[in-house]
C-alpha positions, -999 to 999 in steps of 0.1 A, spaced: 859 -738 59 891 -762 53 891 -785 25 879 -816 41 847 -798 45 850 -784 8 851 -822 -6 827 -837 15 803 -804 3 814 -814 -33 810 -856 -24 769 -843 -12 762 -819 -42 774 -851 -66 753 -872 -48 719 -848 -46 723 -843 -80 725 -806 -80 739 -789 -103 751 -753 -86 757 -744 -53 768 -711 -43 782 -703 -3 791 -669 8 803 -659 42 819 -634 56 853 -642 46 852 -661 17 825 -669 -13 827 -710 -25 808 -722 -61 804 -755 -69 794 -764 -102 787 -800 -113 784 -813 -148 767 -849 -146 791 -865 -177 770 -886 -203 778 -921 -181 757 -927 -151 773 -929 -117 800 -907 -120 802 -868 -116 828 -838 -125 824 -812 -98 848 -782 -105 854 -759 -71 858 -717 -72 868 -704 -42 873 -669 -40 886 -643 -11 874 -606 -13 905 -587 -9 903 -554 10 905 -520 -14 917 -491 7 897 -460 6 902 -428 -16 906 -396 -2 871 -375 -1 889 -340 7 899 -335 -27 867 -344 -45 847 -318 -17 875 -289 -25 868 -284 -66 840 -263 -68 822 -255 -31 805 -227 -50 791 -245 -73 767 -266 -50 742 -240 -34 733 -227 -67 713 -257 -80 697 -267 -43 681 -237 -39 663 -242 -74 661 -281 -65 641 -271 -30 608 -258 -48 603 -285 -74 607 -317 -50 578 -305 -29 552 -298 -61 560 -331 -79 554 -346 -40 525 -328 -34 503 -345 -65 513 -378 -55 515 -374 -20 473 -384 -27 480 -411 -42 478 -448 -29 511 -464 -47 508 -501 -56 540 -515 -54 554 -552 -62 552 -580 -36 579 -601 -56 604 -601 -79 596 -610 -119 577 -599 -153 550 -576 -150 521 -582 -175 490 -557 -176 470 -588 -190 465 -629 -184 472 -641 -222 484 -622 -252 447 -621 -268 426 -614 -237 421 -573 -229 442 -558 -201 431 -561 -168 431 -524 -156 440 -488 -175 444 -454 -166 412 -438 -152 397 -477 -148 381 -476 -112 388 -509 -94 380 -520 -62 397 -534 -32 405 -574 -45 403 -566 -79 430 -581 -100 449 -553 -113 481 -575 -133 500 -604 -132 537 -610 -120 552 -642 -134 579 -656 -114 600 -692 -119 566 -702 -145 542 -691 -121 516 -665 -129 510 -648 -96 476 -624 -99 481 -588 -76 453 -579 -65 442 -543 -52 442 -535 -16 426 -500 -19 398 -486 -42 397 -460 -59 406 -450 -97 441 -459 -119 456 -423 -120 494 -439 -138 505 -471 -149 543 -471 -141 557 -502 -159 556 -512 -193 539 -545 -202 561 -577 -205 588 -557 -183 607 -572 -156 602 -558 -123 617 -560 -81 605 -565 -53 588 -533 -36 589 -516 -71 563 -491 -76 536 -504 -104 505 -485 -102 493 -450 -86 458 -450 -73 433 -421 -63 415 -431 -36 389 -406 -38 
């Protein structure tokens, strides 16, 4: 991107009335940030450009030579407890989050929650509320069965594809 493109970018943004853009490319990352000044018609648009530089590589040899003893000892004792902690919840249907924002287990601060643990709920049943940008988005189940764990705490922020609920389908 040359500059000619960069002030005709920054001529569009002042004109749109945007306040931030924010470009990143391969080679380079570009923020534009206007302040619309207290007089109408005119705009101050400041420019950050910025080039990743490359960082070179550290050697792994030495970090895989300190102690090659020391690392059998605790897979072997790792091995066994992975597959038992699996093996509950491998029966288990996990309800994870279709979007990013703030969980909350109920609709209003005074209403009751919508689901708890051992609660059975069926599939289409509402079982919490995700609140992204001011909207209050219900998730509803897709499976039946019964709330075996709760995994986020109310009024918590959550990702996308984070796991929220554990159902028993049986």
């Amino acid at each position: 991107m040359d500059i000619s493109e960069i002030q005709d970018l920054i001529k569009f943004i002042a004109k749109a009335g945007v306040t931030e853009v924010e470009i990143e490319k391969k080679d380079f990352k570009i923020t534009i940030k206007s302040e619309m000044p207290k007089k109408k018609g005119a705009a101050a648009a400041e420019a950050t450009i910025q080039v990743p530089v490359p960082v070179a590589a550290m050697p792994q040899a030495p970090i895989a030579a300190v102690a090659p003893a020391a690392a059998p000892a605790p897979a072997p004792a790792a091995a066994p407890e992975a597959p038992t902690a699996n093996t509950d919840e491998d029966n288990y249907i996990t309800v994870k989050s279709p979007m990013i924002g703030t969980f909350y287990r109920r609709s209003a601060p005074d209403k009751p929650t919508f689901v708890e643990v051992g609660s059975t709920v069926g599939n289409g049943d509402v079982l919490c509320v995700i609140e992204a940008m001011k909207l209050f988005n219900e998730i509803e189940s897709e499976v039946s069965g019964k709330i075996v764990k709760i995994l986020v705490d109310d009024n918590s922020p959550v990702e996308y594809d984070q796991p929220l609920f554990l159902v028993d389908p049986s």
